[in-house]
N, C-alpha and C positions, 0 to 999 in steps of 0.2 A: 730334267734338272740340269743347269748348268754345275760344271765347277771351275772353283776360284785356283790358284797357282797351286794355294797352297792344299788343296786337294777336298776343301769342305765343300759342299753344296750348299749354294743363295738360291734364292726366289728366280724365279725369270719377272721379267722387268713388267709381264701382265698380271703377274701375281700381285707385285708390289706395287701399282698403281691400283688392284682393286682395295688392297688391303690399306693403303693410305687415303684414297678415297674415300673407305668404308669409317677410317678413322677421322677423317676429318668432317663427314656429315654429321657424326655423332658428338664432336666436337663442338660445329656449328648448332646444333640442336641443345645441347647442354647450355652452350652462351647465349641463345636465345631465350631459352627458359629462364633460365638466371636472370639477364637482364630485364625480361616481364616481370617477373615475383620482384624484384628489389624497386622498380618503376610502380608498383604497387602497393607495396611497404612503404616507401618512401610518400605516395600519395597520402595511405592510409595516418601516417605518423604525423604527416603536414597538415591534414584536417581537423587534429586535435588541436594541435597549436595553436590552428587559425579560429578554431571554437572557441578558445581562451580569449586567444587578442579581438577577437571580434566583440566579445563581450564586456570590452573594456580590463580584462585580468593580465599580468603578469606569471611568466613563466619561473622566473624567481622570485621568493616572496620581499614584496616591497619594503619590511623590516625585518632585519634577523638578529639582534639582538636589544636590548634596553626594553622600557616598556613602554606597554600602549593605551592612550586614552580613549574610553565609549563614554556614550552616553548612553546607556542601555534602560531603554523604558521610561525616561526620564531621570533616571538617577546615573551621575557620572561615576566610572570605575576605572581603575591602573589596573594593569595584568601584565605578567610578565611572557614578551614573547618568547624567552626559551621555553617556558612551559607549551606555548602553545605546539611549537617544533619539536616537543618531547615525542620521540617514534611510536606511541601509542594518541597519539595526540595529531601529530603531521598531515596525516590522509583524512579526517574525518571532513565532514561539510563545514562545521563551526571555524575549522585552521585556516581549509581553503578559500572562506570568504573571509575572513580576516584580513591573513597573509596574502593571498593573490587578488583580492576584488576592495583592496581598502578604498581607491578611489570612487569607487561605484556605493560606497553606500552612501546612502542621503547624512548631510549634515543639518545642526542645530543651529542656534542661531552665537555660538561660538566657537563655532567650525571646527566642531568634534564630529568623527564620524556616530552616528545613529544607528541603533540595533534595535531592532522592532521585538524584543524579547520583556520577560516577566523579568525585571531587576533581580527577585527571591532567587530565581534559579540561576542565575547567573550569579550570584552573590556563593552560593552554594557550589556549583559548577571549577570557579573561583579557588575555593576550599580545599576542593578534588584535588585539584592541580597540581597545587603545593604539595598535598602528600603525595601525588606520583611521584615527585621529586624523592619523596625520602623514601628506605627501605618498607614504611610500612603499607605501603599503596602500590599492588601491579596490576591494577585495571581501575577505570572510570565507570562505576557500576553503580546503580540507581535503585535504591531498595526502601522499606516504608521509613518515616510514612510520606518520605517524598514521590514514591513511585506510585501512591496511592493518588497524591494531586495532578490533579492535570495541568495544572499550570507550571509543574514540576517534569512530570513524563512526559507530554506530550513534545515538549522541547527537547529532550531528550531525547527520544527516540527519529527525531527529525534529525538534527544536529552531531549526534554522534554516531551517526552511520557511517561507516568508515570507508576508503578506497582502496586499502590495504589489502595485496594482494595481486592487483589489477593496475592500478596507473599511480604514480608520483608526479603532483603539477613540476614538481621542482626539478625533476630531471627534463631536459630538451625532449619531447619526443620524437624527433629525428637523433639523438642520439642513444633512445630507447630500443629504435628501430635498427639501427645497425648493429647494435650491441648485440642484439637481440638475434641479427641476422647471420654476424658473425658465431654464434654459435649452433645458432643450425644448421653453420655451412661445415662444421668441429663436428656434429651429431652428426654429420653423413659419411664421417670416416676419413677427413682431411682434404674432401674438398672432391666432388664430380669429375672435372677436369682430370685430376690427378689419376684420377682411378681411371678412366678411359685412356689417358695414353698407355697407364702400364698395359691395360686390353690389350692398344692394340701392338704395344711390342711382344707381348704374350703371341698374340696370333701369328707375327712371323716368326717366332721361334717353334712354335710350333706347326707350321704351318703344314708340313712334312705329312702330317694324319691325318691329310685327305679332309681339312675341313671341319672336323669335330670339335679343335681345340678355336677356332674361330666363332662359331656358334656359340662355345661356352664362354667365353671371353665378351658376347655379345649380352648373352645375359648377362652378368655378373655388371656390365660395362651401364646396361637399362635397371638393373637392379640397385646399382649406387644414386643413376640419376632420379628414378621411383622416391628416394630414402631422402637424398636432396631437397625433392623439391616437396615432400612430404613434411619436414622439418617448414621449412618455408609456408607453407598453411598451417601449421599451426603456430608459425607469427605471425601471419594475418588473420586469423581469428582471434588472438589474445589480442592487438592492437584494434580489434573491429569489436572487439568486450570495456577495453580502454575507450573508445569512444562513445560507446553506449553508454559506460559508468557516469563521464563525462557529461552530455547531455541531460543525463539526470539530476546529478549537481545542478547545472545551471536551470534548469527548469523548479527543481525544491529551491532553490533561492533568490529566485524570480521574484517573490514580493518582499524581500530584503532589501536589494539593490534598488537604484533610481530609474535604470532600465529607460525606456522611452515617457515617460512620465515628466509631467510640465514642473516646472519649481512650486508653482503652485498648489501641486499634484502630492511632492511628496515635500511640502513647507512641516517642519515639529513643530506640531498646536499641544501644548501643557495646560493644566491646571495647578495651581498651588495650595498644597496641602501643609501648613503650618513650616512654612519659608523651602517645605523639599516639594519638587514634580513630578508629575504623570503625566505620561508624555505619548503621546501615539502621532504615527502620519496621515493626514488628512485623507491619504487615500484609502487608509484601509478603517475607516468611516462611511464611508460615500454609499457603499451597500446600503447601507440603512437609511440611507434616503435625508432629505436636508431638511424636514420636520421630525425627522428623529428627536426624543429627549436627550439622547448624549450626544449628538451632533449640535441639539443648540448649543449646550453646554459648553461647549469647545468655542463655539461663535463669539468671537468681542464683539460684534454687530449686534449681539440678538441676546448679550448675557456679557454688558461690562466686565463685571463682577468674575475675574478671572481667578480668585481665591472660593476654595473649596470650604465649606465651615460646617459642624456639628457633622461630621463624619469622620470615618480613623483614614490614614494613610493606607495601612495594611486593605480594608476594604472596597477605597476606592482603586488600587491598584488591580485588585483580586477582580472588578467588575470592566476595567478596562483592557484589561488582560483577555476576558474571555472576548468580549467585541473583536479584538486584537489575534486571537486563536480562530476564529470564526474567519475570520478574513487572509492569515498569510497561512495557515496549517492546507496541507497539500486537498488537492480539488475531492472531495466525496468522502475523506476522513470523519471521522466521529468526533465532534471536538463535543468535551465533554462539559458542563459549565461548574464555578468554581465551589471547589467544598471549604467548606470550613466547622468549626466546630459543634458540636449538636447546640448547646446552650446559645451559639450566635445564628440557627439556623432563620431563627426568628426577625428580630432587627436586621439581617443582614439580604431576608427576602424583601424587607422593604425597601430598603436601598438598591438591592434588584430593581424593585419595580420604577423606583423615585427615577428614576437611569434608563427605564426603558427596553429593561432586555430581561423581564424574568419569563416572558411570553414567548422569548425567540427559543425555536427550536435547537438544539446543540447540533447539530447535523449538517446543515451548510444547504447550498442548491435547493433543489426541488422539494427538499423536507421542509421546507417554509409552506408547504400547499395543502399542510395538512389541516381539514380543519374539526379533526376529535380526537387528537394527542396537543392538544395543544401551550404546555409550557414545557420549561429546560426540564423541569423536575418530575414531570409524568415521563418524557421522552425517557430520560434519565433509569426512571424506578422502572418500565417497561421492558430496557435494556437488560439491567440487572438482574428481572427473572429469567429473561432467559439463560444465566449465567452461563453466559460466555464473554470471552476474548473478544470485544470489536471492534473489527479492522478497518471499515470502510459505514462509512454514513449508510443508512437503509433508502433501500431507489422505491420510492412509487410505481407499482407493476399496473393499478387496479384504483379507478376512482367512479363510482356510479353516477355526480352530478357530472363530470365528463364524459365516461363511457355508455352509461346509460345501465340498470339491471337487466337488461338482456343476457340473458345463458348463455349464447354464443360468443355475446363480448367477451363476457365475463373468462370463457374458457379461452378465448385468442390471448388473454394477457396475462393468465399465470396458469398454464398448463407447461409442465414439466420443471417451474422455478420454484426452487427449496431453500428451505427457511424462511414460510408466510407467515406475517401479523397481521392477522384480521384486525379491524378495528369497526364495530358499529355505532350507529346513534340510534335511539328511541325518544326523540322528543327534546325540547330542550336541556334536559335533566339527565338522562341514562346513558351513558358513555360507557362500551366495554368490547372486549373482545377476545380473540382467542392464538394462541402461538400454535403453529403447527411446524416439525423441524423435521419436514421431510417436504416431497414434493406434492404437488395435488397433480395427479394421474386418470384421467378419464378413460373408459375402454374404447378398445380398437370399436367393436361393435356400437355403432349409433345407438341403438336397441336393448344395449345392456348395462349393466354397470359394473363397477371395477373397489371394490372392499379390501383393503390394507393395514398391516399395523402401523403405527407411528407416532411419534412422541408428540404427547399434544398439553396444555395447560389453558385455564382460562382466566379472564383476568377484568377489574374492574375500573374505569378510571372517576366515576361520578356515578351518584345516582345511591344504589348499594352499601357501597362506602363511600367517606367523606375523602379518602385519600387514595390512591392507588395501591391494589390489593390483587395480588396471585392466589389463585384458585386452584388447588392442585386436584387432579383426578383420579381413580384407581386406575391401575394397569391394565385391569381387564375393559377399558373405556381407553385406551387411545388407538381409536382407528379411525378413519374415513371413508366414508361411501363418498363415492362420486360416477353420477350419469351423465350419459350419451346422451348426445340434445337428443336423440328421441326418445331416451329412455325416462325411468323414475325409480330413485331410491326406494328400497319399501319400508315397512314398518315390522314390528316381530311379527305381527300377523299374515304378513306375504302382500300387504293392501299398497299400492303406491300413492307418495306422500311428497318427495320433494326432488330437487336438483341434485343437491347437497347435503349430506349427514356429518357431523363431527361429534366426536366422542360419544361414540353410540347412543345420540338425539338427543344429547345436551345444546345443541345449537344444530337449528334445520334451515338451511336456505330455500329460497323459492318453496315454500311448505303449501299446501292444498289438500280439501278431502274430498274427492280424491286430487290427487296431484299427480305433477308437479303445479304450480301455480305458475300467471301466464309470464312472470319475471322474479327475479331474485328478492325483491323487496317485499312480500311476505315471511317470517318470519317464526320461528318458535325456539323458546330455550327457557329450560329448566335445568336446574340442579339437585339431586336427590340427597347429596354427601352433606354433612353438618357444615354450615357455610363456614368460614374461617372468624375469628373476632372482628368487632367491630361493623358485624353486617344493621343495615339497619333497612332494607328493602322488604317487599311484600312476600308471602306466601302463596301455592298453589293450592288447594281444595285439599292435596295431598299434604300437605304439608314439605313441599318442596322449594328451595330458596328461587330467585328468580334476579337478574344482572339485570332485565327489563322493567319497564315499567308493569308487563304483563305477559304472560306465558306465551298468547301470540301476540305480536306485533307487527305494525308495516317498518321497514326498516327508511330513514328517511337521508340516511347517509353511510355508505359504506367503503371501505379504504381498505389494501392490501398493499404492503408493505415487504418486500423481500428484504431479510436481518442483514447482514454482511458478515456473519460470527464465523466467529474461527475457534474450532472446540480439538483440545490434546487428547490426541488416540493412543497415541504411543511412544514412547520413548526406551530407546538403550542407551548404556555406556560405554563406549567403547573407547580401546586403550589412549588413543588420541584424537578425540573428542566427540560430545554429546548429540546424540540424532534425535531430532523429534522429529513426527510426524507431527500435520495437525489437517483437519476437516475442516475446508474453505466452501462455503458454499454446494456442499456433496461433489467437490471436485478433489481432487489429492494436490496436497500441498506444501514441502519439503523446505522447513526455515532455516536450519543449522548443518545441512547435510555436509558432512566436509567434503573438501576438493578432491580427498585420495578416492572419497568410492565411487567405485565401477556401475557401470550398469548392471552387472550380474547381483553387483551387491546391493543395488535402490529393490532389484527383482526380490530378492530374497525380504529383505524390509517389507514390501510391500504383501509378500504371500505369506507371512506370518502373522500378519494381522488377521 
């Protein structure tokens, strides 16, 4: 060690080259860092923005006070836009396309913008509004018997999903991002930088002790930078949630806006109903094809006659609505078709039909390929026994004039998919089938077979009864046999019989004596339990009801159908706010879960079940 005059001892001048050297790489490492993460940030914050303006949207919203004119569904409405920028209002999808995508929605032909929505619920929606305004309204909440309509929920639930939480269009996202960054950079204790030079004048103060308090100094120095740039991931994962929220918005209201769509594409075609309209876009007609009956209808080429007569408004609304649901409700949704009251079920099926859509499937895509569920009202009444929640349209797993009754098909395309609706034909006449709300599991062993419990019902749609009809079964009947392509279900006598067993031989696939039989299309089902009312089918020798025309049958059309339900397992209360669990598909699936719990805390949820 040297000494200074005044008799202290300094560093020798190789110390303090290492030690400023030491501090200035950890410096340069720090502003390196720093300036990747914020070059990142700053990218991530810019791609929101540009997903806005790319989509033709505004960062601020294009009106912010007075009110705004639609044309919603054909009928024009005022709304006031402070309600819409009400903070429970601001982030949902309904504000955002408003307020930031006015230019983008299709107008009418008095260059009002156009909302491809039910008028009722927007009239209703409307109502809401205004009481959020006053004290006696603090949420926009949807209860009977509007939650009951679909032409009421389902917009709903589309529309008022919120961003709240996640992104504000209205704030810059680049000034999200620094705000955002600036306190991350607050959360690491005043800033990386800072903390490493104190380091490294700590180390020549200490430098005297052989090196110990430079090491500690060093940690402490990697330890603020860890915290730093710690903070920093987790604003670019909250900005990389902001732009997934993003993307999702504009993909839900994707067949709102005019998007790349010709004028002709999205031109408002009305009818007139005693001097008021119903109004839909041409585009989201076009599915149903240009011989559709409510496609002509819309045609002045093919139906002058652009006034509606001997029909109610409320009716024809209610039927162009579902057309209307069917086409902008997001891809594989359930769209339900419209109810109305029991005494107008009648008259109002006919006007279904006068229209063209009592035959369409409420389910959208591939559910149009069914061909023995075939109206809105069977699909409808089919759903309902299985009394659940449905979230997503049912996917076609299993069709036999496509896949063929082969066993092995048959097991490549619903082996290990839960929640099956069988559906069979016998003949022109007998339509019926069975719910199974588990998976259908075949054993490991080719050779053997695999017998489980599981919740099963069976159910009628023709033939039997005149209407669609649930079969309920005793508990000590819901299982499934299911065999190994080499194998064969047996019978109580040990004799092998079939492919397939449900609800202990109330329904036998592939059946034979002995069996199995050489494909799935042989068939047997009986039922032993007092059939439910309104049976009006044949008997067995036994005296046992029958869903077939005959105890065996060949089955000459067969379908399998995976549900999309979503059934409530569990729910607490807890102090700041409500957790449900719910059963998606026999997968776990968490709809309310708040932001504050832990994984430790989903652990415990889930192991109390």
């Amino acid at each position: 060690m040297a000494n200074a005059a005044g008799g202290e001892s300094i560093a020798a001048p190789s110390q303090l080259r290492s030690v400023t050297s030491g501090r200035e790489m950890r410096s340069q490492i720090t502003r390196t860092a720093k300036q990747l993460a914020e070059k990142e940030i700053e990218a991530l914050a810019g791609s929101i923005k540009q997903l806005i303006t790319d989509n033709g949207g505004t960062i601020e919203p294009q009106q912010k006070d007075g009110r705004m004119q639609l044309n919603v569904g054909g009928t024009v409405f005022s709304i006031s836009v402070k309600r819409l920028l009400h903070r429970k209002m601001k982030t949902t999808y309904l504000s955002t396309l408003l307020l930031h995508f006015t230019d983008q929605l299709p107008k009418d032909e008095n260059n009002l913008p156009f909302l491809e929505m039910h008028p009722a619920y927007f009239r209703w929606l409307r109502d809401e509004l205004a009481l959020l305004e006053s004290p006696h309204l603090d949420e926009v909440a949807i209860h009977s018997p509007q939650s009951e309509d679909p032409s009421y929920s389902e917009y709903h639930s589309l529309f008022m999903q919120s961003l709240a939480g996640e992104i504000d269009v209205e704030e810059q996202p680049q000034a999200m991002a620094t705000s955002a960054a600036a306190a991350a950079a607050g959360a690491a204790g005043g800033g990386a930088e800072q903390a490493d030079m104190d380091m490294a004048h700590a180390n020549v103060q200490e430098g005297r002790d052989g090196g110990s308090g430079d090491r500690e100094g060093v940690d402490e120095a990697f330890e603020k930078i860890v915290q730093y740039m710690s903070s920093y991931w987790l604003v670019r994962e909250e900005l990389q949630r902001q732009k997934e929220k993003m993307e999702a918005v504009l993909t839900a209201m994707r067949p709102f806006v005019k998007g790349d769509s010709s004028e002709e594409d999205i031109a408002v075609m009305s009818l007139t109903v005693e001097d008021e309209q119903v109004s839909i876009l041409r585009r989201n007609l076009a599915y149903l094809g240009p011989n559709h009956a409510l496609v002509r209808r819309y045609n002045p080429d093919q139906w002058p006659d652009q006034e509606a007569r001997q029909t109610s408004l409320r009716f024809l609304q209610l039927i162009v609505d579902f057309a209307r649901r069917l086409a902008v409700m997001p891809s594989g949704r359930f769209v339900h078709p419209p109810v109305v009251a029991a005494h107008e079920k009648a008259i109002f099926g006919v006007e279904l039909g006068m229209y063209g859509l009592n035959t369409v499937p409420p389910v959208g895509g591939a559910a149009g390929a069914s061909a023995l569920i075939k109206t809105a009202d069977e699909w409808l009444a089919v759903m309902k026994m299985a009394d659940k929640r449905i979230a997503v349209a049912p996917s076609l797993l299993y069709k036999s004039s496509r896949d063929t009754f082969g066993y092995q098909s048959f097991l490549n395309k619903v082996t290990g998919k839960s929640g099956l609706l069988f559906a069979l034909r016998d003949g022109h006449t007998h339509r019926f089938g069975c719910f199974v709300d588990g998976p259908l599991t075949p054993p490991d062993d080719p050779n053997d077979t695999n017998d489980y419990d599981v919740p099963i019902f069976l159910f009628s749609l023709s033939g039997a009864y005149e209407k669609p009809t649930k079969i309920e079964i005793p508990e000590d009947r819901q299982q499934v046999d299911v065999a190994g392509t080499q194998g064969a279900v047996k019978n109580d006598k040990g004799e092998p019989r079939a492919n397939v067993c449900i609800a202990r031989g109330y329904l036998w696939l592939g059946r034979a004596n002995p069996g199995p039989a050489a494909d799935l299309s042989r068939c047997h089902q009986w039922i032993k339990n007092d059939m439910p009312d309104g049976y009006s089918g044949g008997y067995t020798e036994k005296g046992s009801g029958m869903l077939a025309q005959s105890m065996s049958f060949t089955c000459d059309e067969m379908e399998i159908w995976q549900v999309g339900a979503e059934r409530l397992i569990w729910r607490c209360d807890f102090p700041c706010g409500d957790v449900e669990v719910w059963q998606v598909l026999g997968d776990w699936a968490d709809l309310s879960l708040p932001r504050w719990m832990t994984a430790e805390a989903c652990l415990c949820v889930s192991s109390s079940l």
